[in-house]
FILONU-871914 format. One record per residue: z, y, x of N, C-alpha, C in turn. Coordinates in nm, 4 decimals, padded with zeros to 6 digits. Atoms other than C-alpha are relative to their C-alpha. Last residue first. Example, Ala and Ser with C-alpha at 12.3 -4.5 7.8 and 13.67 -1.06 7.14 Angstrom:
REM FILONU-871914
-00.0060,-00.1190,-00.0820,00.7140,-00.1060,01.3670,00.0730,00.1090,-00.0770
00.0000,-00.1190,00.0890,00.7800,-00.4500,01.2300,00.0000,00.1200,00.0900
//
This chain:
REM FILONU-871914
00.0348,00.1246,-00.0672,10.2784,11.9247,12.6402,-00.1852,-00.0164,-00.0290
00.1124,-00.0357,-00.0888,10.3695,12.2924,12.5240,-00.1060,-00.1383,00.0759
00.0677,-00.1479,00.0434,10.6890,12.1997,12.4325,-00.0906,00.0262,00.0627
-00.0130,-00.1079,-00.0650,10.8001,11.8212,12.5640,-00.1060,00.1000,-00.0526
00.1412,00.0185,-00.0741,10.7069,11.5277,12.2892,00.0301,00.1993,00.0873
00.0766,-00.1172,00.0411,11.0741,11.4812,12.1533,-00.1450,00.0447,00.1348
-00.0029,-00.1393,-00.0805,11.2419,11.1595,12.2959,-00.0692,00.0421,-00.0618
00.0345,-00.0303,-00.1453,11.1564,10.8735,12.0297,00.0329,00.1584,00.0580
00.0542,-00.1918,00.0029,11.3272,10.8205,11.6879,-00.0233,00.0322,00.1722
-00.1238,-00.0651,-00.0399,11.4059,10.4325,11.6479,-00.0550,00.1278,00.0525
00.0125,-00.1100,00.1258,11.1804,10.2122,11.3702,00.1157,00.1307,00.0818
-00.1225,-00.0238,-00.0388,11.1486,09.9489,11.7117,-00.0405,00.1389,-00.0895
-00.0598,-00.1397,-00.0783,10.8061,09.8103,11.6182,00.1108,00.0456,-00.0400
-00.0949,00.0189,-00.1949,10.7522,09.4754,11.5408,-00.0230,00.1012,00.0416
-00.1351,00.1100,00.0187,10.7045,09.5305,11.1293,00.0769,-00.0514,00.1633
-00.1007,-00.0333,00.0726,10.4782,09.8317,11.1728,00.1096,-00.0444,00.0057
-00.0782,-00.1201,-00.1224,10.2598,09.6518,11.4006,00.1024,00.0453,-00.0265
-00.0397,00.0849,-00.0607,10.2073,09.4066,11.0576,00.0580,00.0486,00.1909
-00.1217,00.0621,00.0951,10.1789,09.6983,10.8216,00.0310,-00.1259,00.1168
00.0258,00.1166,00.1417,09.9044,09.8369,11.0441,00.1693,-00.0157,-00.0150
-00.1474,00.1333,00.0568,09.9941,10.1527,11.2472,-00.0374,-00.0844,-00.1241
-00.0303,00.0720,00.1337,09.6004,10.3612,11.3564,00.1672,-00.1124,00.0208
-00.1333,00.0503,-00.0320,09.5094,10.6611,11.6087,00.0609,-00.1296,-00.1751
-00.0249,00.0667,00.0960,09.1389,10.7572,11.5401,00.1296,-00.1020,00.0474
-00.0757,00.1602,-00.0852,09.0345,11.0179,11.8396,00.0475,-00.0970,-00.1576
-00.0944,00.0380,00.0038,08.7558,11.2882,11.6939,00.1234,-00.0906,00.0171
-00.0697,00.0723,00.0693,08.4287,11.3006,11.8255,00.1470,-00.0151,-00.0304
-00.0227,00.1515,-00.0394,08.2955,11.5328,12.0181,00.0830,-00.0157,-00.1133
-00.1392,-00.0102,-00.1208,08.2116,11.8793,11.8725,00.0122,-00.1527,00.0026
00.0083,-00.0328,-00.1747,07.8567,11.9527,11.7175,00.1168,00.0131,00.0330
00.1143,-00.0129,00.0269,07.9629,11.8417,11.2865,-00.0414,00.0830,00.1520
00.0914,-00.1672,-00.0607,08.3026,11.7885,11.3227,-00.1464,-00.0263,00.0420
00.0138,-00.0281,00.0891,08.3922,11.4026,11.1637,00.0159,00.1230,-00.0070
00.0893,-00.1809,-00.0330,08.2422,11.2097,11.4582,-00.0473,00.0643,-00.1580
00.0209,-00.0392,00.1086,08.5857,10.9588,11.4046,-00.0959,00.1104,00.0409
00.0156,-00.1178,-00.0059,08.6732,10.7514,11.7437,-00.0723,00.0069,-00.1728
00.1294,-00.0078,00.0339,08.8798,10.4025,11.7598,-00.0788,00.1615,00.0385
00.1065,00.1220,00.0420,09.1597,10.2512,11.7401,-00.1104,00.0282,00.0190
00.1007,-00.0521,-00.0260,09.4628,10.4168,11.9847,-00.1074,-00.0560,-00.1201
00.0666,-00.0090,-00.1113,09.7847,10.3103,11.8688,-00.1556,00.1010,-00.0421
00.1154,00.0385,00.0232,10.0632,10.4232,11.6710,-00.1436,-00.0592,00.1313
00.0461,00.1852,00.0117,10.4105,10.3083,11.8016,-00.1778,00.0268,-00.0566
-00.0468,00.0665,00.1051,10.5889,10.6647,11.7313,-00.0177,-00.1657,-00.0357
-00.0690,00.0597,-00.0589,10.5338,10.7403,12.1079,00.0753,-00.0311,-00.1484
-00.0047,00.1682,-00.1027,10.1757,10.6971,12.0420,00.1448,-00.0289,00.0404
00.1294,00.0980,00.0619,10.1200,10.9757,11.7755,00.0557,-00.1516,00.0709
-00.1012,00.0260,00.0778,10.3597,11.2202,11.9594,-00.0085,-00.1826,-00.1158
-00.0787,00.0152,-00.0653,10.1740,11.2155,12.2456,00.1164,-00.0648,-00.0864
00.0586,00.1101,-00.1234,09.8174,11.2293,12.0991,00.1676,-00.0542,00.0230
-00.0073,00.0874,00.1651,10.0018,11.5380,11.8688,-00.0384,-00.1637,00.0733
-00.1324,00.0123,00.0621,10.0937,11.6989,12.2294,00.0406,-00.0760,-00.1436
-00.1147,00.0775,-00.0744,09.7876,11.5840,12.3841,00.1309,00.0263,-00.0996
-00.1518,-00.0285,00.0722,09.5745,11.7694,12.1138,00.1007,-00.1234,00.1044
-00.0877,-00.1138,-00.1079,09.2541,11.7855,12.3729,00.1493,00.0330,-00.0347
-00.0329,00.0695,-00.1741,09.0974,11.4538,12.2261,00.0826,00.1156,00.0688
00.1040,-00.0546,-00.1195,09.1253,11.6066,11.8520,00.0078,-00.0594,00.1311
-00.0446,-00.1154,-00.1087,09.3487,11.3974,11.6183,-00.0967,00.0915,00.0953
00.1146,-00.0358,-00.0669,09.2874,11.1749,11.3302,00.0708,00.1036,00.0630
00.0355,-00.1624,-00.0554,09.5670,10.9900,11.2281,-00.1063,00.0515,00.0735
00.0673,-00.0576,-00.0779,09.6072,10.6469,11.0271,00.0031,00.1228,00.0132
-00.0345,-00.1529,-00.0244,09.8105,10.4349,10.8431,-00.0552,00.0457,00.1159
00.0300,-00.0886,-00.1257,09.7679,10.0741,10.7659,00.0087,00.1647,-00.0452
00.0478,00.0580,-00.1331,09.8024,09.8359,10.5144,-00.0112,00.0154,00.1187
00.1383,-00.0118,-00.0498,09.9928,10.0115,10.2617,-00.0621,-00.0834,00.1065
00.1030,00.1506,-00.0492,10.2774,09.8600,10.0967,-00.1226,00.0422,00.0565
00.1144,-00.0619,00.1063,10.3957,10.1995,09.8860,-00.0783,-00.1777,00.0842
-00.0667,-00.0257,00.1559,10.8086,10.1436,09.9230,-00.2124,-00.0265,-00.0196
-00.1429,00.1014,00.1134,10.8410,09.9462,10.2629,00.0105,00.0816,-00.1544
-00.0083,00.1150,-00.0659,10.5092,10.0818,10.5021,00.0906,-00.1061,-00.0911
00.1140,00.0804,00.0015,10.4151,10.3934,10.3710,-00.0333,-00.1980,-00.0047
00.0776,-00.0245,00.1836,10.7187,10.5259,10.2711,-00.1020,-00.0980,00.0083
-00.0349,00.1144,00.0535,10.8434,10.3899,10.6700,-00.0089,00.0101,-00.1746
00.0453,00.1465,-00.0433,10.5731,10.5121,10.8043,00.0878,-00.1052,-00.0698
00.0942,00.0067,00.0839,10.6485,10.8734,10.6197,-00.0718,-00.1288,-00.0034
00.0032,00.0213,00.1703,10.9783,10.8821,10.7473,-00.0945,-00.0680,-00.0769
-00.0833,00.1130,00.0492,10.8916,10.8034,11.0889,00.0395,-00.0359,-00.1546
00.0866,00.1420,-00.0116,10.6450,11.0545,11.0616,00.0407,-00.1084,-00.0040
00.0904,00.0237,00.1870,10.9194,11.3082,10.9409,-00.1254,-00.1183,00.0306
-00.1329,00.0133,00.1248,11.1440,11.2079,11.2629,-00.0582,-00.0130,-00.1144
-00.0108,00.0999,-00.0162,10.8210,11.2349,11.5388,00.1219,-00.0478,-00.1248
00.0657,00.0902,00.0632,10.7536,11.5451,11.3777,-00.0294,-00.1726,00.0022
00.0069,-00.0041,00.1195,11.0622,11.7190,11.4624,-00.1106,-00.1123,-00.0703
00.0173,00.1435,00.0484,11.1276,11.5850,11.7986,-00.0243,00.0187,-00.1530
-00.0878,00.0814,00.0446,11.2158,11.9256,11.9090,00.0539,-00.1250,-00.0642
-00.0879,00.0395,-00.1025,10.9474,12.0447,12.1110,00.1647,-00.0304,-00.0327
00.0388,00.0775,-00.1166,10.7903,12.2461,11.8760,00.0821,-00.1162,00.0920
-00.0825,00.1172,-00.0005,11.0151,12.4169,11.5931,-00.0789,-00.0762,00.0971
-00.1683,00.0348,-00.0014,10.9406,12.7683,11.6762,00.0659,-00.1372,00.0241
00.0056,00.0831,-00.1434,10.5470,12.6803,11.6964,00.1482,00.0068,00.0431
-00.0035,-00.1360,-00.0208,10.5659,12.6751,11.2856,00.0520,-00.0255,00.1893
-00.0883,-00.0961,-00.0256,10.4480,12.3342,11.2384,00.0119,00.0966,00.0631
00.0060,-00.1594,-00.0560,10.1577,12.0996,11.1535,00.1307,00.0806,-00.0578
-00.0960,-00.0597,-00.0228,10.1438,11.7279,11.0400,-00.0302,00.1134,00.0486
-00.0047,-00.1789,-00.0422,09.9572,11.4939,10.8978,00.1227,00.0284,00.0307
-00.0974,-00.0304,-00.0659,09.9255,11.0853,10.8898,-00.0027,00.1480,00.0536
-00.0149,-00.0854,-00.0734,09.6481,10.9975,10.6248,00.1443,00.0338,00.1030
-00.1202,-00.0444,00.0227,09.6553,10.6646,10.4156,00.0034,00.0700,00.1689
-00.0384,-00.0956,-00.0753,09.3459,10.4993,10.4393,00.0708,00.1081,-00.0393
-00.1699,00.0383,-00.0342,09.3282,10.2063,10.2065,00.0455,00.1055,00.1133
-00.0590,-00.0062,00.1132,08.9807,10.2929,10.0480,00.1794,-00.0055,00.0278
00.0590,00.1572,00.0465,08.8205,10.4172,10.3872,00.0926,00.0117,-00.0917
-00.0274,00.1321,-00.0855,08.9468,10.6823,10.6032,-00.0620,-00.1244,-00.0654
00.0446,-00.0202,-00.1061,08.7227,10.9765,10.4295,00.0187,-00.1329,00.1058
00.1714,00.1287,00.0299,08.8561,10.8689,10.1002,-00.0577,00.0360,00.1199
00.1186,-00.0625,-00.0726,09.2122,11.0094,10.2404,-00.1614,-00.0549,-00.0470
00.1227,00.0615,00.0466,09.5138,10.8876,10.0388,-00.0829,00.1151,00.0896
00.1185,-00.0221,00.1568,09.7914,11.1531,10.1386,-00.0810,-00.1067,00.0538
00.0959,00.1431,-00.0306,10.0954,11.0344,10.4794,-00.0827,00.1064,-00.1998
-00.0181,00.1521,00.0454,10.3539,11.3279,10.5735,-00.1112,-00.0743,00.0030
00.0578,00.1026,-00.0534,10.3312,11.6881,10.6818,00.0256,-00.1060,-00.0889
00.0651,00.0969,00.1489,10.4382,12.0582,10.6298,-00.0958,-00.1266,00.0517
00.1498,00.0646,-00.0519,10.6051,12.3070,10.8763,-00.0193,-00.1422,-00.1342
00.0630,-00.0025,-00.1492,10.9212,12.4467,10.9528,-00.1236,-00.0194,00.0254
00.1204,00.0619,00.0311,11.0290,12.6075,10.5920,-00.0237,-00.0307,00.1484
00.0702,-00.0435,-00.1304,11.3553,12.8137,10.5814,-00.1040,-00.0724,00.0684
00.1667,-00.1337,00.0760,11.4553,12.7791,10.2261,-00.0294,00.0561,00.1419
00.1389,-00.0202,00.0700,11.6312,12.4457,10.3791,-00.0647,00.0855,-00.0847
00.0807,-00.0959,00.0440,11.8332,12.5635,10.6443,-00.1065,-00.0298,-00.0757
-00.0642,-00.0645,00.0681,12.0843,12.2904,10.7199,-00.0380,00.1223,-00.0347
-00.0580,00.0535,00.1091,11.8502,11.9899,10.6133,00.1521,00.1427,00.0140
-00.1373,00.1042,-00.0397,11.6168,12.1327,10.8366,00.0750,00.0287,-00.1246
-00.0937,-00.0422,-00.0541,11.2856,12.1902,10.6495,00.1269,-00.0273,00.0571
-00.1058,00.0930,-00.1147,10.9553,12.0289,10.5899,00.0841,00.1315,00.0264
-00.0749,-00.1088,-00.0260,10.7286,12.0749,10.2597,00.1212,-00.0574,00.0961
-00.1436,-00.0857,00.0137,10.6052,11.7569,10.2375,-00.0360,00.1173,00.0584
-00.0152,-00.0600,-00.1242,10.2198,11.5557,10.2268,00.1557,00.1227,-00.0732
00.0716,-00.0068,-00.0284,10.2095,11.2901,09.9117,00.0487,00.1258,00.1217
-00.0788,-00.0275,-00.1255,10.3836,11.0941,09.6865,-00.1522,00.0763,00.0759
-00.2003,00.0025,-00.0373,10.3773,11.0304,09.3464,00.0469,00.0073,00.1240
-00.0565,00.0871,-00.0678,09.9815,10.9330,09.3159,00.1348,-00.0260,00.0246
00.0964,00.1001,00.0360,09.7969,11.1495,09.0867,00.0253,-00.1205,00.0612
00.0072,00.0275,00.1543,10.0535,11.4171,09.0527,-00.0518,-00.1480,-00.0203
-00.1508,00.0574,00.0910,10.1459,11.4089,09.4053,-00.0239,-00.0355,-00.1309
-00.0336,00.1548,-00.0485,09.7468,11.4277,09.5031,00.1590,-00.0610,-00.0431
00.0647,00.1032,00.0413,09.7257,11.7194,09.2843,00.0088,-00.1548,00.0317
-00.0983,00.0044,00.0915,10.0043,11.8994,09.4471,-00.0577,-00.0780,-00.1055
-00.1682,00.0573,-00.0153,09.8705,11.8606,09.7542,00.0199,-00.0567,-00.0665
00.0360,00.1349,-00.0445,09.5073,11.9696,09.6448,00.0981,-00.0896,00.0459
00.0164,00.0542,00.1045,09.6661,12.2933,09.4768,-00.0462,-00.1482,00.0042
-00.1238,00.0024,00.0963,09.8425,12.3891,09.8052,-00.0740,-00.0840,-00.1590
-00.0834,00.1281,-00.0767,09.5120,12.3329,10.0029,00.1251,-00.0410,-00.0898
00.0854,00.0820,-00.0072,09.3416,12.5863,09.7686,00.0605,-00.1494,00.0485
-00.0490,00.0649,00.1430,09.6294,12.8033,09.7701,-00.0891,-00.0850,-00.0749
-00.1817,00.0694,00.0254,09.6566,12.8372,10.1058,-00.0079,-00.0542,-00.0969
-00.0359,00.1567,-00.0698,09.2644,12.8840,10.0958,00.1000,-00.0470,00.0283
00.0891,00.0967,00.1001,09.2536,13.1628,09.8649,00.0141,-00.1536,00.0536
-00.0617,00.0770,00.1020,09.5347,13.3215,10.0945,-00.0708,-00.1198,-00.1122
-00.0319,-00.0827,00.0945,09.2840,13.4016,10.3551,00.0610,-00.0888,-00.1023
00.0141,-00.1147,00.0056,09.1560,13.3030,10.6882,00.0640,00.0722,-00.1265
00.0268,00.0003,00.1384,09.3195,12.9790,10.7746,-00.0900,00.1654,-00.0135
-00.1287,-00.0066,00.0915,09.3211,12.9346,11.1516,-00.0692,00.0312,-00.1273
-00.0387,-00.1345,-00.0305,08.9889,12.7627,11.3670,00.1252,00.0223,-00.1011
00.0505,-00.0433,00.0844,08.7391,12.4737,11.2095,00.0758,00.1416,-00.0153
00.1076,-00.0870,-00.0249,08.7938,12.3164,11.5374,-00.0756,00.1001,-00.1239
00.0539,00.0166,00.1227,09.1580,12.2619,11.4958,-00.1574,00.1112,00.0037
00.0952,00.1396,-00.0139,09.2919,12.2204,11.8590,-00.0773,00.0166,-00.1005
00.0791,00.0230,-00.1086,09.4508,12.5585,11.8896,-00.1176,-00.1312,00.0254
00.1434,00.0202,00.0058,09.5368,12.6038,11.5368,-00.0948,-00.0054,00.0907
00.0078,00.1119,00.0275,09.8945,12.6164,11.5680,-00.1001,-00.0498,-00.0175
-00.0523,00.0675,-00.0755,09.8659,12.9258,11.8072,-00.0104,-00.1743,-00.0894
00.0676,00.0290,-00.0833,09.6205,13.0915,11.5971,00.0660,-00.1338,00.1049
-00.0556,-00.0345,-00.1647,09.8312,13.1156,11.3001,-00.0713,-00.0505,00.0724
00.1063,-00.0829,-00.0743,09.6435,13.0941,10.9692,00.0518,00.0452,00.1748
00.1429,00.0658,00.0137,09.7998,12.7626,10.8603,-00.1018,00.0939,00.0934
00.0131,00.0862,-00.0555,10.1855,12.8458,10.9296,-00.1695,-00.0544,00.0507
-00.0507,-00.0446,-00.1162,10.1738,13.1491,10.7614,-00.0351,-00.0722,00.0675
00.0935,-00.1008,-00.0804,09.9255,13.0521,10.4825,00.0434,00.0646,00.1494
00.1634,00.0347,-00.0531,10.1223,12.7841,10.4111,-00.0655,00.0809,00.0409
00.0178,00.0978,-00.0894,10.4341,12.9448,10.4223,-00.0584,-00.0564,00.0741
-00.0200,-00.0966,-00.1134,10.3460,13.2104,10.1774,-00.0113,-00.0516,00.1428
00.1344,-00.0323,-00.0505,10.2489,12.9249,09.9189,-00.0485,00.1205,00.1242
00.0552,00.0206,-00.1148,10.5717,12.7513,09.9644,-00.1223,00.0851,00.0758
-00.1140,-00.1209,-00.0828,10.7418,12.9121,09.6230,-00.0883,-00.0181,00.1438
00.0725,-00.1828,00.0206,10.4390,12.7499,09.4381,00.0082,00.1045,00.0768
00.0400,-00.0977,00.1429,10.5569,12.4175,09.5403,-00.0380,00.1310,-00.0237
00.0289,-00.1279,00.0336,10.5507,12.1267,09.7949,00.0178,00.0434,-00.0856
00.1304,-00.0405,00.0367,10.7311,11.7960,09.7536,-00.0236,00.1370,00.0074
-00.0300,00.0092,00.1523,11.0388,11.7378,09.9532,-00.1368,00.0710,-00.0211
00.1174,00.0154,00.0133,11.1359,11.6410,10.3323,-00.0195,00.0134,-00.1641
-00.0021,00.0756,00.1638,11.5002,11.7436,10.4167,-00.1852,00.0414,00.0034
00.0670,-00.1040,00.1269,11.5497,11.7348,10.7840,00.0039,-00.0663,-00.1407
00.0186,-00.1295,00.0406,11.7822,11.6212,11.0154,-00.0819,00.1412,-00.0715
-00.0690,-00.0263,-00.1059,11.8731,11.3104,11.0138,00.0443,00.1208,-00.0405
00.0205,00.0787,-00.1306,11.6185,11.2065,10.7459,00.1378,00.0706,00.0617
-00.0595,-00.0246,-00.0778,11.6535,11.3397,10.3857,-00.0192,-00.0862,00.1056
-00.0813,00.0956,-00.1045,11.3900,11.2986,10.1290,00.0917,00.0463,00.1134
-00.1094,-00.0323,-00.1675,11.3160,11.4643,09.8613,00.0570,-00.0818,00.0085
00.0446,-00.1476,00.0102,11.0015,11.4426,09.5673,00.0752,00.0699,00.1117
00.0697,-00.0504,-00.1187,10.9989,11.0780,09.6672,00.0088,00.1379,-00.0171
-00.0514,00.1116,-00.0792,11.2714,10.8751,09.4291,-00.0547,00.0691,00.1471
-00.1420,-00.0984,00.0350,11.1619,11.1080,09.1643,00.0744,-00.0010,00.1298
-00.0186,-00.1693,00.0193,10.8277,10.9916,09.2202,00.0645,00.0416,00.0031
00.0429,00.0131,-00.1245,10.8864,10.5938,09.2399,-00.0317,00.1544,00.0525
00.1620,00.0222,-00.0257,11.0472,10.6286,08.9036,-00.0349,00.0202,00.1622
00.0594,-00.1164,-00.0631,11.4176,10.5885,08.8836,-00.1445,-00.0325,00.0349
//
């Protein structure tokens, strides 16, 4: 089995994690242009399908070109019911070995430990099938609830990123491969709704 086949779905607990596709592209734009999930994101919600399917085609590129890359996220017992979309993409922004840590969901699923579960996933892709060195998240300073989630997966703090053009600096949360290996791989309390 190719290292692709092997990633296109994954099951955790309770979700199934599996490569985006065409069918999604509604999704995205739902999820993307919503105000509420876009409270921290200084560049504001999506405005128009062009850009779902902009993002969507850059996904699906990076799978092609690599075999793994940001999921389509649903529970495993409703999956054509979409919660939200995340995992680990190559970033040239982080540097050559920077391996992204995303996530964003529909505000329904909040406060259910969801993304702490698929991040786990994606640390441990990152970490025991692709060997990366590290893994990193950029976050806004006011996203406590991602901040929250971020740190009670084991990432730490490293640094700041001034990668908005007039807004403070972005926070730079980083898991090396050797952190990785002494941290407890065990699914933390859910980062309280609204936090």
């Amino acid at each position: 089995m190719t290292l692709q086949a092997s990633l296109e779905a994954i099951e955790t607990n309770r979700l199934l994690l599996r490569q985006p596709a065409a069918a999604d592209l509604a999704a995205i734009f739902e999820i993307h242009a919503d105000p509420i999930t876009n409270r921290f994101n200084p560049g504001g919600p999506m405005r128009s399908t062009q850009e779902a399917e902009a993002l969507l085609q850059g996904w699906l590129a990076h799978w092609q070109a690599q075999g793994f890359g940001y999921w389509a996220i649903a529970s495993r017992e409703q999956p054509e019911q979409l919660l939200g979309f995340g995992g680990i993409m190559a970033k040239p922004s982080l540097g050559p070995t920077g391996l992204n840590l995303y996530f964003r969901f529909r505000p329904q699923a909040w406060g259910q430990g969801y993304a702490s579960e698929m991040a786990l996933a994606a640390l441990a892709l990152a970490f025991e099938q692709l060997y990366a060195p590290a893994v990193l998240a950029v976050v806004r300073p006011a996203n406590m609830p991602s901040r929250k989630t971020l740190e009670r997966i084991g990432m730490r703090l490293k640094g700041s990123l001034a990668d908005v053009p007039g807004q403070p600096p972005s926070l730079l949360y980083e898991m090396s491969a050797a952190h990785y290996a002494n941290t407890p791989h065990t699914l933390p309390l859910p980062t309280p709704f609204g936090a």
